[in-house]
C-alpha angles and dihedrals in degrees: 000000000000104000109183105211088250082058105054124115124190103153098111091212086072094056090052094045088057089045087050089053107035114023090156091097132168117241118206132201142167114222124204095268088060096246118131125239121203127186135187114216153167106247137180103228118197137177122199095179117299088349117102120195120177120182131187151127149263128209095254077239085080128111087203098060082074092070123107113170147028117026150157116218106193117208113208119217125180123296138192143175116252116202115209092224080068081069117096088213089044084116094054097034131062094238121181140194107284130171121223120216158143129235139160121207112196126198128196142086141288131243110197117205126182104177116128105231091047084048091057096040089052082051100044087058105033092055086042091060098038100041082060090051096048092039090238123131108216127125143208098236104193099201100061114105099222086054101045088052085064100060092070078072098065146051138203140234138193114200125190117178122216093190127040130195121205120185130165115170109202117146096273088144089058128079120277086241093059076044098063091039097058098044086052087058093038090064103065096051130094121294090284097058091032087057086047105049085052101056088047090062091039085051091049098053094045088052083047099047 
């Protein structure tokens, strides 16, 4: 990924905070033929200090789930268009269409794992997590029978990166003042623009403080 140094993000709070927000992530391998494979996917994301460990399944359909090795696994943070008539100099400078975001681009490797005990455990914990989130109540029971049979149609992978990427483009080559301006219009867009523009005056007071 190209991470002006602007850009540039090594605070790890930042990378859990993505993770928090947007654990739907997309998972990229190269298989032996030199095609690339991406999947979108469901992951747990946690952070012992400057370890990172990400775990997560395939359907056993795909060809993915065959990959041991080498991968990037892209978190997606929120994203929005930024017009340059938003910009107070707009008249002085030759602004242009831009589009603020944040992304995270790990590098590492996968571990698969099929066993059935590791396979429920993965599931016990992921519907935990993501039933709270939801509000819902169900459960992964892992001695029912019906569920157990399920878990022949997965398998798991560990993932710990050795190289992590980091990028939140927020205007921070701008002045604070186009800055300002385009947080203001950003927040009365949709989600998207209203998660951006809140992250662009996070990231300012943190730069202030």
């Amino acid at each position: 990924m190209h991470v002006p140094a602007a850009f540039a993000v090594t605070d790890p709070a930042a990378l859990d905070a993505l993770f928090a927000a947007a654990p739907f992530v997309t998972l990229v391998t190269v298989g032996a033929d030199g095609a690339p494979c991406a999947t979108q996917l469901p992951v747990l994301y946690r952070r012992e200090g400057e370890a990172v460990r990400i775990e997560g399944h395939w359907a056993r359909a795909n060809p993915q789930c065959a990959h041991a090795g080498p991968a990037l696994l892209i978190v997606h943070g929120p994203q929005a268009y930024v017009s340059p008539g938003w910009y107070p100099d707009k008249e002085a400078a030759a602004r242009v269409p831009t589009w603020n975001y944040a992304t995270a681009h790990l590098h590492g490797a996968l571990e698969r794992f099929d066993d059935e005990a590791g396979l429920a455990d993965l599931l016990v914990r992921t519907s935990a997590v993501f039933e709270a989130r939801a509000g819902g109540d169900w459960a992964f029971d892992p001695f029912e029978p019906r569920f157990r049979r399920q878990l022949a149609g997965i398998v798991g992978f560990r993932f710990a990166p050795s190289r992590i990427e980091v990028k939140h483009k927020l205007g921070q080559n701008h002045p604070t003042a186009n800055r300002a301006a385009v947080a203001a219009a950003l927040a009365s867009g949709d989600a998207q623009a209203r998660a951006v523009a809140a992250m662009m005056r996070n990231d300012g007071a943190a730069a202030g403080a």
